[in-house]
C-alpha positions in Angstrom: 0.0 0.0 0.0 1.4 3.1 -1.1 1.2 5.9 1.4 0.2 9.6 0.0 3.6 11.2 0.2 4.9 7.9 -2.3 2.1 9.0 -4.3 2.9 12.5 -4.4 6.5 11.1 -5.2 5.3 9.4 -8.3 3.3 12.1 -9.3 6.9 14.0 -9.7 8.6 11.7 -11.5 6.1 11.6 -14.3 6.4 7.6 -14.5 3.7 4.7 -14.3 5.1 2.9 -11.3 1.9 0.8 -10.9 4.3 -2.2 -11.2 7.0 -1.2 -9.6 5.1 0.5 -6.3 7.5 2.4 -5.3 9.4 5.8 -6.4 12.1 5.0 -8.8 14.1 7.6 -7.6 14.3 6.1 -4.1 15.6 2.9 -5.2 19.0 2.5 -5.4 19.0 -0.8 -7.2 16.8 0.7 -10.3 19.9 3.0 -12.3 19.7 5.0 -15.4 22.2 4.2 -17.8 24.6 7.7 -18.3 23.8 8.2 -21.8 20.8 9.3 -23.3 17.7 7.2 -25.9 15.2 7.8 -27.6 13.0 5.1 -26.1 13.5 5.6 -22.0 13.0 8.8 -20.1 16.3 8.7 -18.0 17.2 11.9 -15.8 15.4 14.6 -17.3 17.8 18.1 -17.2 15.0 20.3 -18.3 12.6 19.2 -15.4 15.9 19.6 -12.7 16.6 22.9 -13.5 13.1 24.0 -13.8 12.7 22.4 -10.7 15.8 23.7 -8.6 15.3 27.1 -10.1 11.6 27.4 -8.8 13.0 25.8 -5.5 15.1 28.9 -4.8 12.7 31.0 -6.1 10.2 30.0 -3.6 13.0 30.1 -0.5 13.9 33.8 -2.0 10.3 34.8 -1.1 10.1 33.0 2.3 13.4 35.0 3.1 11.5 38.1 1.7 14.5 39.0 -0.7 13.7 41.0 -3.5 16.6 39.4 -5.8 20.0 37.1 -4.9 23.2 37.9 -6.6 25.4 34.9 -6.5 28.9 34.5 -6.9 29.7 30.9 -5.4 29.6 28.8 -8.6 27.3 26.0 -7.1 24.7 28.3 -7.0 25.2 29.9 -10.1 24.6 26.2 -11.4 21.8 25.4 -9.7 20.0 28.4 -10.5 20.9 29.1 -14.2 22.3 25.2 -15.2 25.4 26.6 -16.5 28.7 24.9 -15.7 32.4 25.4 -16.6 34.8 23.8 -14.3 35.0 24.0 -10.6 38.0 26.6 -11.0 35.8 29.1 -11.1 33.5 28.3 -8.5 35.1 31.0 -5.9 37.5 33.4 -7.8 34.9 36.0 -8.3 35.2 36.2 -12.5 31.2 35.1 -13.0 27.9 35.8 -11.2 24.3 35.3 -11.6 21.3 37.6 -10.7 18.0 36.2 -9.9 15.0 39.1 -9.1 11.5 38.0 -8.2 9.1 36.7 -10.5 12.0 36.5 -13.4 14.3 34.6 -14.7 18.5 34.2 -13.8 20.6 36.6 -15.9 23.9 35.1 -15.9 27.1 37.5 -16.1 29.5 35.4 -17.8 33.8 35.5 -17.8 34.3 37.3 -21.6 35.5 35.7 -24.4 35.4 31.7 -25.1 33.7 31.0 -22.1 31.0 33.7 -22.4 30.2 32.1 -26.1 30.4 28.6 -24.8 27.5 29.6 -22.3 25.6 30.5 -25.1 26.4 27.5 -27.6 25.9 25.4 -24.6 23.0 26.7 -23.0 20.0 27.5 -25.2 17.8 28.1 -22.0 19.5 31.0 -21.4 18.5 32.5 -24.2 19.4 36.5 -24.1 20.2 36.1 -20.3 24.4 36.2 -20.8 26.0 38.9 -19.9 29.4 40.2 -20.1 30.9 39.6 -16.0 33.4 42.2 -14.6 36.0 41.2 -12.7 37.7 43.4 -9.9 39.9 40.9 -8.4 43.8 41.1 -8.5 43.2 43.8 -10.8 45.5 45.9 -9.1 45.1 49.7 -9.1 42.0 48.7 -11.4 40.2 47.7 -8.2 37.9 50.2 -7.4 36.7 51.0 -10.6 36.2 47.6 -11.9 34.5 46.5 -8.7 31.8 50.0 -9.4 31.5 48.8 -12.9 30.5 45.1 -12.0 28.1 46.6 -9.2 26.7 48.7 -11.7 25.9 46.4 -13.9 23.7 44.8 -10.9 22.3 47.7 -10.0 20.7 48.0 -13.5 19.2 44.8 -13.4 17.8 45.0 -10.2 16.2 48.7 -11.3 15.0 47.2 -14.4 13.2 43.6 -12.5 11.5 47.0 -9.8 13.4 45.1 -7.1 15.9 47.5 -5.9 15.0 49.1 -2.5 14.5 45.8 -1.6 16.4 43.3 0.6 19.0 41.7 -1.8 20.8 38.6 -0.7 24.2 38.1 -1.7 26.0 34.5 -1.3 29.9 35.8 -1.0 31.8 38.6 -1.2 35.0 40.5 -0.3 34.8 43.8 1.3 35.6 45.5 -1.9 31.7 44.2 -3.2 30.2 45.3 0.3 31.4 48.4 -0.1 30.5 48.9 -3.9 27.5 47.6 -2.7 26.7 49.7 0.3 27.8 52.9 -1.6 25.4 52.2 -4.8 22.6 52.0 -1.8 21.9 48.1 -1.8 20.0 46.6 1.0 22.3 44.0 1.9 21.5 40.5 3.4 22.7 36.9 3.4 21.7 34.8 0.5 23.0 31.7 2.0 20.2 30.6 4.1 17.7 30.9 1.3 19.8 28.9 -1.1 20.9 26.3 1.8 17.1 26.0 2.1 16.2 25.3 -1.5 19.5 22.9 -2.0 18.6 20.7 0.8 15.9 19.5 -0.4 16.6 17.4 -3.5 14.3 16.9 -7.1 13.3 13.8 -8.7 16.5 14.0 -11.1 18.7 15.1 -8.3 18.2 12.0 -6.5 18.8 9.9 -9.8 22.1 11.6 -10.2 22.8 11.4 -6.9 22.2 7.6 -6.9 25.0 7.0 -10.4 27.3 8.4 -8.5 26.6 6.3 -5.3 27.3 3.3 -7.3 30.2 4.3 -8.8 31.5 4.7 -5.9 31.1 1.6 -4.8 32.2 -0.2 -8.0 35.6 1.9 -7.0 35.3 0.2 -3.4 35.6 -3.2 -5.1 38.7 -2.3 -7.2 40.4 -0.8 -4.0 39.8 -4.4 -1.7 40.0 -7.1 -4.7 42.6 -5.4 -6.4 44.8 -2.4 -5.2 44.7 -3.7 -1.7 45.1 -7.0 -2.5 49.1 -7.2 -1.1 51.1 -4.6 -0.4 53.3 -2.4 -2.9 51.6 0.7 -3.3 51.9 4.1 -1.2 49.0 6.0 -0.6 49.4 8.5 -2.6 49.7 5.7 -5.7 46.6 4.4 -4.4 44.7 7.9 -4.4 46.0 8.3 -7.8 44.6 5.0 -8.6 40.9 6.0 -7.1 41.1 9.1 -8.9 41.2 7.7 -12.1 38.6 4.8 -11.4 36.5 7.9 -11.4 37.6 9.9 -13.9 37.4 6.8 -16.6 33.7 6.1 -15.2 32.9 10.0 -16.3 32.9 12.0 -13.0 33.4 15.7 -13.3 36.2 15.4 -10.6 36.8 12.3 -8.9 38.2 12.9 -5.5 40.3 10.4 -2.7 39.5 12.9 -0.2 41.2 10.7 2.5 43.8 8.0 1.9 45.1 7.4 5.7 47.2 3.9 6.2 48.6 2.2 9.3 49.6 4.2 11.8 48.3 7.5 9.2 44.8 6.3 10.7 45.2 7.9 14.3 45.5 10.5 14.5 43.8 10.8 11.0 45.9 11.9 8.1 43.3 13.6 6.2 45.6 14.0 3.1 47.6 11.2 1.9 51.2 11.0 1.8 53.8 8.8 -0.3 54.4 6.3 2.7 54.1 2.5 1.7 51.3 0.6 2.3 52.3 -2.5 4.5 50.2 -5.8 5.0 48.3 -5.8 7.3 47.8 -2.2 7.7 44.0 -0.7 8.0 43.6 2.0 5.5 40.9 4.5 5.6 39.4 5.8 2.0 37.3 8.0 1.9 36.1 8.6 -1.9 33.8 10.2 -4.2 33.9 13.4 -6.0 31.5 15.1 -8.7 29.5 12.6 -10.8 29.3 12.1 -14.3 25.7 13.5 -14.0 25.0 17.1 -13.3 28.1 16.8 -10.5 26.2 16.1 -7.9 28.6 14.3 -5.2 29.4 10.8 -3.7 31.0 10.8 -0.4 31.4 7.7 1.3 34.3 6.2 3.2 35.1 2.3 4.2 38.2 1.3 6.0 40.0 -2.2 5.0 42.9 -4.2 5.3 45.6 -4.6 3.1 46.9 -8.2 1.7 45.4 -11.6 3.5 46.2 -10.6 7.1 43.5 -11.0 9.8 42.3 -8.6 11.7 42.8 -8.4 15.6 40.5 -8.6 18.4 41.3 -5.0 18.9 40.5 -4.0 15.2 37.0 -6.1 15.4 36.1 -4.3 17.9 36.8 -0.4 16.7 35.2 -1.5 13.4 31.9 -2.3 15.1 32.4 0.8 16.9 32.4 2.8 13.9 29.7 0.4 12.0 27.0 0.9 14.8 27.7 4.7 15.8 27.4 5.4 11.5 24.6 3.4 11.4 22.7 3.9 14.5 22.7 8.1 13.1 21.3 6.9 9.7 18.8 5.2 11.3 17.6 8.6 12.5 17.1 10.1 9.4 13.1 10.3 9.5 11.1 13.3 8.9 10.1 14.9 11.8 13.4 13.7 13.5 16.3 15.9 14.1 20.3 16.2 13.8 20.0 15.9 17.8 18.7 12.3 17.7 21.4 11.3 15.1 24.2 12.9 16.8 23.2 11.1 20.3 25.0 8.5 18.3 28.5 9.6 17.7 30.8 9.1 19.6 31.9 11.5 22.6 34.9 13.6 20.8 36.6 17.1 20.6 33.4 18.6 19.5 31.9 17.9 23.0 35.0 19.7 24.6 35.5 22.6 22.5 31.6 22.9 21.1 32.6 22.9 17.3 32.4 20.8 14.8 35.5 18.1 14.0 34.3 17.1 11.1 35.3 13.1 12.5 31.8 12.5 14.2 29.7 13.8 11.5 26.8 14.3 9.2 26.7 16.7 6.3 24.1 17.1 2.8 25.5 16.6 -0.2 24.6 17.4 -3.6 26.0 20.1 -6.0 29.0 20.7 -3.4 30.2 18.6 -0.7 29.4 20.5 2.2 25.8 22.1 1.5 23.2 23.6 3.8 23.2 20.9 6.9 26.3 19.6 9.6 25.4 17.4 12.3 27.9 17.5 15.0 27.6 16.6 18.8 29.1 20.3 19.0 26.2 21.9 18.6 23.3 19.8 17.2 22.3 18.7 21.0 21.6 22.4 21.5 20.5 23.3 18.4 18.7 20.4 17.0 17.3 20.9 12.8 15.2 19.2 11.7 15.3 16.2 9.0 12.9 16.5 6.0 11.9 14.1 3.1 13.8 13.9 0.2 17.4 15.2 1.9 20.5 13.7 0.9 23.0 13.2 3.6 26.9 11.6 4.1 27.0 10.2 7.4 30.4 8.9 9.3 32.5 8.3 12.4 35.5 7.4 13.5 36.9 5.2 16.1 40.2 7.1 17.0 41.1 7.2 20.6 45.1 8.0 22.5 47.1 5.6 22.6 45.6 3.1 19.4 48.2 2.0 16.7 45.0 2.3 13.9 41.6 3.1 13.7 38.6 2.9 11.8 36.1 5.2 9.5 32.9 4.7 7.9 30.7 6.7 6.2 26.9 6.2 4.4 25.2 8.5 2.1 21.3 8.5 2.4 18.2 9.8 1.4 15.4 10.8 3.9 12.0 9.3 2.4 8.8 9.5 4.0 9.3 6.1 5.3 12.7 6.4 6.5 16.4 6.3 5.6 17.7 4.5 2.1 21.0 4.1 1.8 22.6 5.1 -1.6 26.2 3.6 -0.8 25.8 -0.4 -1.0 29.4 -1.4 -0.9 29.0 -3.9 2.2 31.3 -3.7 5.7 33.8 -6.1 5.8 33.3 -9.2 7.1 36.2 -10.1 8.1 35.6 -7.7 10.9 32.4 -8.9 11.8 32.8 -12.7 12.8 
């Protein structure tokens, strides 16, 4: 029996699930092949953007903001649908505009890249505008700045929205003041676009899932093959993952961690060129930008490398880690908060110093790796937020403690649905560690 929000669900996704019963995009065993055909509806780009864009449009009018101007490039992408590497996601050379009740005007880096956004991107239309940049232009600075914030300026007059609260994402004090001195109202755009990214689409969720399982088809080649006896270093290794990823079509494939032996505590969260011995646990933590609109995998497993066995001692951290990870995704419910998953975690420096580690943790995903939601036992107790359907979260912890030779890491990504956590990351503990 299907309950109304599945419904609702499959409404969304425009597809007959009366076999099936159950949203396809919740289902991590039911994949769309990359490429496209004539005779299957796969992930549909038209319906994500229109989708994501009326998403922030709607959190633009809860947050009562007459327009956003964004400079972060994640949310230039998720409002306009125009990519063009992640170099120029924070460098200030591009922006995008979006007023009430119209659509993004998208102020593009000059030249080839301003003409590839308009080869590229034929939804666009007549919405590409020359950017101006202001950074490192030297003695430049002031007036290029003015002329880029003048160029705001006249969109916001033309869309009747200025005199109006106007979010901004980032900026460096040069914008604020250009800003301020042009007589912007000036607020943060960041929790209206955490608010609309946090909640994912049908075809987010899709390309969320491809890149889940690519991930774990990289798992497989780093225990049954790279790991399988000694001879690599970890930074060999990371090369090894990057590429998986890279050959399988991801946008950027990341080994975010590589940590081996005695590189697992205290955590190494960068890997080194120090051999990996038999015998040693290694922590990899993997994932990167997937071959489908970017949006990230981030999950991490530890193993062992060549045929030794695992001790007592390492049996024990492992299910340590394995029931602290999975006792938090376990809270992932609507209606639940971050405070009942990060009861969970285990007792850490975020309880001492009330900030977030990053070690005993819980973050959405999506379009960056870090987007609008941490859980951390630093301050989620206190401040509990609240889960809601159709989030996408990375889950993990750690098992680290003085005086331990190794430890052990493990991370989940899941989806909140109305009837509970999914898991998208189906690469299986090890069992060796679990007799």
């Amino acid at each position: 029996m299907m309950s109304n929000s599945e419904e609702i669900e499959i409404r969304r996704s425009g597809l007959d699930h009366s076999y099936i019963k159950y949203p396809h995009h919740y289902s991590p065993r039911r994949l769309y092949s990359i490429t496209g055909a004539d005779w299957e509806q796969r992930i549909n780009f038209d319906r994500m953007r229109r989708e994501r864009l009326a998403q922030a449009k709607a959190a633009m009018e809860r947050h009562e903001l007459g327009a956003m101007v964004l400079y972060h490039g994640a949310n230039v992408r998720y409002v306009t649908g125009v990519y063009q590497g992640m170099w120029k996601y924070s460098i200030f050379i591009r922006y995008a505009v979006l007023c009430r009740d119209s659509e993004p005007i998208l102020f593009e880096t000059v030249g080839s890249d301003m003409e590839r956004a308009k080869l590229n991107c034929p939804w666009m239309q007549d919405r590409v505008k020359p950017a101006i940049t202001w950074t490192w232009s030297e003695g430049a600075t002031e007036r290029q700045v003015k002329n880029m914030v003048a160029g705001v300026v006249d969109v916001l007059k033309e869309k009747n929205v200025f005199g109006e609260k106007i979010g901004v994402d980032i900026m460096d004090m040069w914008v604020h003041s250009a800003f301020e001195e042009a007589g912007v109202k000036l607020v943060n755009a960041w929790p209206a676009m955490s608010e609309a990214r946090l909640i994912k689409t049908v075809d987010e969720l899709e390309c969320c899932k491809i890149s889940a399982a690519i991930a774990d088809s990289c798992f497989d080649m780093i225990r049954n093959e790279w790991l399988k006896r000694p001879g690599l270093t970890e930074s060999q290794l990371a090369g090894n993952i990057m590429k998986f990823f890279t050959d399988h079509g991801f946008e950027e494939g990341q080994a975010f961690c590589v940590a081996s032996g005695g590189n697992t505590n205290p955590y190494s969260r960068w890997w080194s060129d120090k051999p990996i011995r038999r015998g040693d646990l290694v922590i990899c933590d993997i994932g990167g930008r997937g071959p489908c609109g970017g949006y990230y995998a981030d999950v991490t497993r530890t193993f062992m490398c060549g045929d030794a066995a695992p001790t007592p001692e390492q049996k024990k951290l492992y299910k340590e880690a394995m029931d602290t990870t999975m006792g938090a995704v376990n809270e992932a419910w609507p209606g639940k908060t971050t405070a009942d998953a990060a009861k969970h975690f285990p007792e850490y420096d975020d309880d001492i110093y009330k900030t977030c580690s990053l070690f005993q943790f819980g973050h959405s995903i999506g379009l960056t790796l870090y987007e609008g939601m941490w859980i951390s036992r630093g301050f989620s107790l206190d401040f509990p937020a609240e889960f809601k359907q159709n989030m996408y979260m990375a889950i993990e912890t750690y098992s680290g403690k003085p005086g331990l030779e190794q430890a052990v890491r493990l991370e989940q990504d899941v989806v909140v649905t109305d009837k509970g956590p999914v898991l998208f990351t189906l690469y299986p503990f090890d069992e060796r560690f679990l007799d």
